[in-house]
C-alpha positions as CSV (number, residue, x, y, z in Angstrom):
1,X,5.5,-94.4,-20.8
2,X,5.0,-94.5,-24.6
3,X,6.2,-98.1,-24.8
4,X,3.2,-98.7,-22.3
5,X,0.6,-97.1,-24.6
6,X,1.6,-98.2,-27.8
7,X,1.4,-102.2,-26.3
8,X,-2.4,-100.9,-25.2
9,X,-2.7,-99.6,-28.8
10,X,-1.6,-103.1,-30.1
11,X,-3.7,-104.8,-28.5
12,X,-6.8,-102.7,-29.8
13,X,-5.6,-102.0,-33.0
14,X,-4.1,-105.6,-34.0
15,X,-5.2,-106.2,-37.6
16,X,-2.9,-105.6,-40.8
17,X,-2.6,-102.1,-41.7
18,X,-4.5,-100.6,-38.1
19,X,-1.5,-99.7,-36.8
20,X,2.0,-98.6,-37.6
21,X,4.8,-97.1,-35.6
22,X,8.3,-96.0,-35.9
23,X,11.3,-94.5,-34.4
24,X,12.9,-91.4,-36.0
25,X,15.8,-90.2,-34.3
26,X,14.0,-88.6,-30.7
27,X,10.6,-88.4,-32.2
28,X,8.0,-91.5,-32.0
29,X,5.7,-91.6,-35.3
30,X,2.5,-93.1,-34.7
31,X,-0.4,-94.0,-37.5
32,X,-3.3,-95.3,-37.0
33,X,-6.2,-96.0,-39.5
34,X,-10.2,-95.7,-38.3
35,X,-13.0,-96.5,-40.3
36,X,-16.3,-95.0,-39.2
37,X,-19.7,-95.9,-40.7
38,X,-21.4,-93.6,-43.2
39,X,-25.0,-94.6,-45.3
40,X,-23.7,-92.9,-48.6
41,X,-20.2,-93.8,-48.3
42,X,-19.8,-97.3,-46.7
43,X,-17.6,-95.7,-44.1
44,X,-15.1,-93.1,-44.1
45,X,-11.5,-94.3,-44.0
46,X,-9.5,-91.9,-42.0
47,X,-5.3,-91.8,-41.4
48,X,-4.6,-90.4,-37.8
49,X,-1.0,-89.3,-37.8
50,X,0.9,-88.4,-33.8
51,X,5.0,-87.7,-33.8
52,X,5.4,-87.9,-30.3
53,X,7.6,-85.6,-28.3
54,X,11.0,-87.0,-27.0
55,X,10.2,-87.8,-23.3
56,X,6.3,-87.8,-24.2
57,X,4.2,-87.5,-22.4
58,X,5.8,-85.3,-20.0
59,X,7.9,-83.5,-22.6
60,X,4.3,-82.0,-24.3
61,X,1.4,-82.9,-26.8
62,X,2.4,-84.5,-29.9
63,X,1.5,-83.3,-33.5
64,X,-1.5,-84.5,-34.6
65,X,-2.0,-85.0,-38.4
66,X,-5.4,-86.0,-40.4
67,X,-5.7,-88.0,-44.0
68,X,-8.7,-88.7,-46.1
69,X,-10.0,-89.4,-49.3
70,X,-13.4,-88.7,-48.6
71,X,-13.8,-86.7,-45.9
72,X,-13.5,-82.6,-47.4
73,X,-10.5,-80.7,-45.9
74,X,-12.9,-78.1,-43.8
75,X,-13.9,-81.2,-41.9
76,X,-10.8,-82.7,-41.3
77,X,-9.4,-79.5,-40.2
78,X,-12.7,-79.0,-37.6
79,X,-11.5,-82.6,-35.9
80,X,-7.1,-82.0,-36.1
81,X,-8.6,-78.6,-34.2
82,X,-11.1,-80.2,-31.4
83,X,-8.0,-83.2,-31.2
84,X,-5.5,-80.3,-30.4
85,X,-7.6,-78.4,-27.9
86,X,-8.4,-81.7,-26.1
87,X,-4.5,-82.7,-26.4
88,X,-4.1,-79.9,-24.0
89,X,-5.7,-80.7,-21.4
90,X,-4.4,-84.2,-21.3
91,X,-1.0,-82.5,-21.0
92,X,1.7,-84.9,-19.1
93,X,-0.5,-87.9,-19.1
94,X,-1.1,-90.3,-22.5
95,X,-3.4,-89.5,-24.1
96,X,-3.4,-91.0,-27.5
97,X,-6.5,-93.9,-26.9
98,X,-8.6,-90.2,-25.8
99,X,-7.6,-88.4,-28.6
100,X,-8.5,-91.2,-31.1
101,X,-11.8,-91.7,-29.8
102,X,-12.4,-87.9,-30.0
103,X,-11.6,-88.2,-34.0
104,X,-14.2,-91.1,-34.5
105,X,-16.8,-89.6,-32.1
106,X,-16.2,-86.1,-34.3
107,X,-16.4,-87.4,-37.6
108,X,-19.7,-89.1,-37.2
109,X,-20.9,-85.7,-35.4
110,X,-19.5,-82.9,-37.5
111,X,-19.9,-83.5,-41.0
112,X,-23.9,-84.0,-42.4
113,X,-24.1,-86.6,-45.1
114,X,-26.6,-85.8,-46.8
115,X,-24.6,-83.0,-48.4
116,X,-21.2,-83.7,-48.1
117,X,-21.4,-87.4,-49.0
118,X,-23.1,-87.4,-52.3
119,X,-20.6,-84.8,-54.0
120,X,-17.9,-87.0,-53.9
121,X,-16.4,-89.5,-56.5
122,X,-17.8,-92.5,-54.4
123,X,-16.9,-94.9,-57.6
124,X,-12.7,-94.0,-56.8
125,X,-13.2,-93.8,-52.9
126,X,-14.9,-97.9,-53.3
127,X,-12.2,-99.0,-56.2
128,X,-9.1,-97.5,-53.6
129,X,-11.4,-99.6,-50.1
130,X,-11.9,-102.8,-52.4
131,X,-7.9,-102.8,-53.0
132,X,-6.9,-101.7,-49.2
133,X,-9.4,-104.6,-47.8
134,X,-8.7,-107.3,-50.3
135,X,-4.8,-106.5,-49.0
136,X,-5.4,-106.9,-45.7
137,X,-7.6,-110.3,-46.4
138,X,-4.3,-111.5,-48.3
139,X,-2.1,-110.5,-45.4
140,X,-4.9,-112.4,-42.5
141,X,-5.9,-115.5,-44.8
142,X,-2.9,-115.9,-46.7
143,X,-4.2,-119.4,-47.2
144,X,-8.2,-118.8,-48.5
145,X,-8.3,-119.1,-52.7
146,X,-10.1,-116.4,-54.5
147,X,-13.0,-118.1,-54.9
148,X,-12.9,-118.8,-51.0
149,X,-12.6,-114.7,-50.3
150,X,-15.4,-113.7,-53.1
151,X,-18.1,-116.2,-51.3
152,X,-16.9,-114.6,-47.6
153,X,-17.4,-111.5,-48.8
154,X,-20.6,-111.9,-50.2
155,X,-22.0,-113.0,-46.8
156,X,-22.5,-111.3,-43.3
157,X,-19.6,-110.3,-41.4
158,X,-18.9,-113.9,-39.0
159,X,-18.7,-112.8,-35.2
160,X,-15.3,-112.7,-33.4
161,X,-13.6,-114.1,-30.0
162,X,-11.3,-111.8,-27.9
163,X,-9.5,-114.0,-25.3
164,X,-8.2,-111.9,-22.5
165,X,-6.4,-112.9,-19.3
166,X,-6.1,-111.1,-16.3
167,X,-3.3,-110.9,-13.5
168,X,-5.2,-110.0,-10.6
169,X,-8.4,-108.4,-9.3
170,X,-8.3,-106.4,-5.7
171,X,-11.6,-105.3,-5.7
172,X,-13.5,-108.6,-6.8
173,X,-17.1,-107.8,-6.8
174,X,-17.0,-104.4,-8.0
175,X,-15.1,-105.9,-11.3
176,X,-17.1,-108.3,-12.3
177,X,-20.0,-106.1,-11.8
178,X,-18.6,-104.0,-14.6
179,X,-17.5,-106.6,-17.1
180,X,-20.4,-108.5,-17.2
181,X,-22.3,-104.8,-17.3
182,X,-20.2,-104.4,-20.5
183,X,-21.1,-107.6,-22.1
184,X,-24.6,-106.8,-21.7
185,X,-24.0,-103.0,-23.2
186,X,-21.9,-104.6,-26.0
187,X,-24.4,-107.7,-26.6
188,X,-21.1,-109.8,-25.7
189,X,-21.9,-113.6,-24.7
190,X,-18.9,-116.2,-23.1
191,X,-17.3,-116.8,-19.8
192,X,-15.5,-114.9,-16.9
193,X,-13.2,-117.4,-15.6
194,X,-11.2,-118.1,-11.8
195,X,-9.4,-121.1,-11.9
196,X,-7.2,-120.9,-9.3
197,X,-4.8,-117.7,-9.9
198,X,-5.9,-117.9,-13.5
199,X,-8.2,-115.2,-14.8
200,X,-9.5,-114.7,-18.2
201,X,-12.3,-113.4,-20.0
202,X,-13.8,-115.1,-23.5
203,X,-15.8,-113.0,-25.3
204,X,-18.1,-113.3,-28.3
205,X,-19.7,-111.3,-30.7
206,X,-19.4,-108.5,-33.6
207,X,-16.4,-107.5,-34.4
208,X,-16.3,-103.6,-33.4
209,X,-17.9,-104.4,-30.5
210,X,-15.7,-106.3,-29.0
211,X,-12.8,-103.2,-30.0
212,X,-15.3,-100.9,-28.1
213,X,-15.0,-103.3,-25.1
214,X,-11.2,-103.5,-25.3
215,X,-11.1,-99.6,-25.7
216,X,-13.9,-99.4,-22.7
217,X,-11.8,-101.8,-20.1
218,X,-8.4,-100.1,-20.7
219,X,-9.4,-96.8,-20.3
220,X,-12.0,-97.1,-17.6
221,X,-11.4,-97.6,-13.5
222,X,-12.3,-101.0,-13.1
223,X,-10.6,-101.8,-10.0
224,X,-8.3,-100.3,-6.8
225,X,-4.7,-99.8,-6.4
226,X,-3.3,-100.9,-3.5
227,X,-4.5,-97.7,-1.4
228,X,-7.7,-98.5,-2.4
229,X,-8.3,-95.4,-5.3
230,X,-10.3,-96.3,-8.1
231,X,-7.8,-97.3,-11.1
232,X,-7.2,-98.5,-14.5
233,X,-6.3,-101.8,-15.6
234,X,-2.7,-102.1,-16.6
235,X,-1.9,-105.6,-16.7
236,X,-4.6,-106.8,-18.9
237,X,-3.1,-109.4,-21.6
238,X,-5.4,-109.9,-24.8
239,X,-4.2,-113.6,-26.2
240,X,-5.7,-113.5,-28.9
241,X,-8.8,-112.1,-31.5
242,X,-9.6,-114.1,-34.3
243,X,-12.8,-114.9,-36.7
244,X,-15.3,-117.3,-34.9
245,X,-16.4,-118.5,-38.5
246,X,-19.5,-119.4,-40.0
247,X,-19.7,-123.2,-40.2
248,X,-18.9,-122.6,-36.0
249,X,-22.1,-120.8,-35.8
250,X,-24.1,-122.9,-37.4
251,X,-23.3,-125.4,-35.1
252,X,-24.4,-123.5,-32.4
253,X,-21.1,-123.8,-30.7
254,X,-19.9,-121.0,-28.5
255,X,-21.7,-119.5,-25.3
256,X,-25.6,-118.4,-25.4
257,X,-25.4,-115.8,-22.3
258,X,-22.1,-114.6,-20.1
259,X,-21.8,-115.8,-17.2
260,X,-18.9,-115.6,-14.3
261,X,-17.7,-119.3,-13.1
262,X,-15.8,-120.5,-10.9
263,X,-13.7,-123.3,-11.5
264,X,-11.6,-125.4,-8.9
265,X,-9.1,-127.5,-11.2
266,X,-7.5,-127.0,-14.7
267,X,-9.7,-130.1,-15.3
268,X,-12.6,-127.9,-15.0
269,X,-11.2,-125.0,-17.3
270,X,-10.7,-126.7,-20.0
271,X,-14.0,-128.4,-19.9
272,X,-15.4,-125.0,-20.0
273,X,-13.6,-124.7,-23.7
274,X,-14.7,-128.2,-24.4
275,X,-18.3,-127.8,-23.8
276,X,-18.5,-124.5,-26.2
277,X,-16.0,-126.9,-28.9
278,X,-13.2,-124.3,-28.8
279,X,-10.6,-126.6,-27.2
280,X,-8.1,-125.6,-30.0
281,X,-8.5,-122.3,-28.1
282,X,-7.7,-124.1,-25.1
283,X,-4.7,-125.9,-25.8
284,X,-2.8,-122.9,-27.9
285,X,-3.2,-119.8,-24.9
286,X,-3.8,-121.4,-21.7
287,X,-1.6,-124.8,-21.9
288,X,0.9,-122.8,-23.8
C-alpha cells in the first residue's frame, strides 16, 4: 500500500528536490518540499517530513514533522497539530496526498502576513531560494549556459504539458464530464483522446495548475468499480511534464480550447500531435 502512494506522490511531485524517500530498517521516511505563495515573502518554502509505520497504513499514522526558514515556530507548530488531528481520522487508509494538502491549505489560512512577514530577514530567506532554485535549474537544464538561465528567469514563467494515459474508463460519460469540468476550473486547454483502447489526456497550461489537476484526479471519484460504487482512479499513468517553452508559444502552437475526440486509427492520433506541432511528443510516449 505505501509503494502504491509513493508512485501517486511521484507522479505529482516529479521535479528535482520535490520529493525524497527512503528506507530505514521497518520505517519509510518520506520528505516532501511545498512552496506556497506569500506577497511579502515570494512564497514560503516549507519541508514536510512522514516516517511511516511498518505495515502503514494499517499499522497507524505516521510522524509528521515541519521545516521552515520563514515561517515562525508557533505557526508551524498550529499546522504539524491540525496534520495530526486529521491523521486520525484517516487511520488505516493513506493518507499522505490529504495530509499535504491540509499543510498548504493551513499555511496560507493561519498565519497573517502583514505581521508575520515583514519581521523576518527576507534578504537571507531570497539569498538561501535563489541558491535552492538555481540548483534545481542545473539538475532540469543541465544543458542551458548561464546567460541562457539569467534571460529565462527574467521573463514569465512558460506554461507546461502533462501527458497522461489512461487504462480504462467504466463509466464513460460521467468521466469525461469531470475532466473536461476540470480543465475549465484549472484554465487547462488540449485533447481527451480514444483511439481505439488508447486513452490519454494532453493538457496545457500553468504550471501549478496543472499539479492541482493531477492532485484533483487522483484523489477524487471519477469513475465505478466493477460493482458500480463511485471510485478513485488507480491506474492513471502521467508520461511525462515538461516546459512548453516560449518560442512554442509564440508560434501559437498547442490547443486553443479542450475538447474530447475520437479518433479511429493511430493515423488519426498522431495527426492530432501533428496539427498542435508536438509530434516529438508523439513519437517519444505513444510509439514508444
Amino acid at each position: 500500500m505505501a509503494g502504491e502512494e509513493l508512485n501517486v506522490l511521484g507522479e505529482i511531485f516529479c521535479f528535482p528536490g520535490e520529493l525524497v524517500h527512503w528506507r530505514s530498517k521497518d520505517l519509510i521516511h518520506v520528505d516532501v518540499n511545498i512552496s506556497e505563495p506569500c506577497a511579502q515573502m515570494g512564497s514560503h518554502d516549507v519541508l514536510l517530513s512522514f516516517v511511516l509505520p511498518s505495515g502503514y497504513p494499517s499499522s497507524g499514522i505516521p510522524e509528521i514533522n515541519l521545516t521552515s526558514l520563514s515561517l515562525p515556530a508557533a505557526i508551524i507548530n498550529q499546522v504539524k497539530e491540525k496534520m495530526l488531528v486529521r491523521a486520525t481520522t484517516f487511520t488505516g487508509e493513506s493518507m499522505l496526498m490529504e495530509l499535504i494538502e491540509l499543510a498548504k491549505e493551513s499555511i496560507t489560512s493561519l498565519h497573517d502576513p502583514t505581521e508575520l512577514c515583514l519581521p523576518l530577514k527576507k534578504t537571507n530567506v531570497d539569498q538561501k531560494k535563489l541558491l535552492k532554485n538555481e540548483e534545481v535549474r542545473l539538475k532540469t537544464y543541465p544543458n542551458y549556459s548561464r546567460e541562457e538561465k539569467e534571460t529565462n528567469c527574467s521573463r514569465a514563467q512558460p506554461n507546461w504539458i502533462t501527458f497522461v494515459q489512461l487504462d480504462h474508463m467504466r463509466s464513460k460519460s460521467k468521466y469525461t464530464k469531470i475532466i473536461k469540468n476540470w480543465s475549465k476550473t484549472y484554465n487547462l486547454s488540449g485533447r481527451l483522446i480514444f483511439c481505439q483502447k488508447l486513452i490519454f489526456i494532453l493538457l496545457i497550461g500553468d504550471r501549478e495548475n496543472l499539479k492541482n489537476y493531477l492532485v484533483q484526479h487522483k484523489t477524487a471519484c471519477v469513475d465505478v468499480d466493477s460493482r458500480g460504487h463511485s471510485c478513485k482512479e488507480r491506474m492513471m499513468t502521467v508520461l511525462t511534464e515538461e516546459p512548453y517553452t516560449e518560442t512554442n508559444q509564440e508560434k501559437n502552437i498547442g490547443f486553443s480550447d479542450f475538447q474530447i475526440v475520437e479518433c479511429s486509427s493511430m493515423a488519426e492520433l498522431e495527426n492530432i500531435f501533428k496539427s498542435a506541432h508536438l509530434l516529438q511528443l508523439y513519437k517519444t510516449h505513444v510509439m514508444r
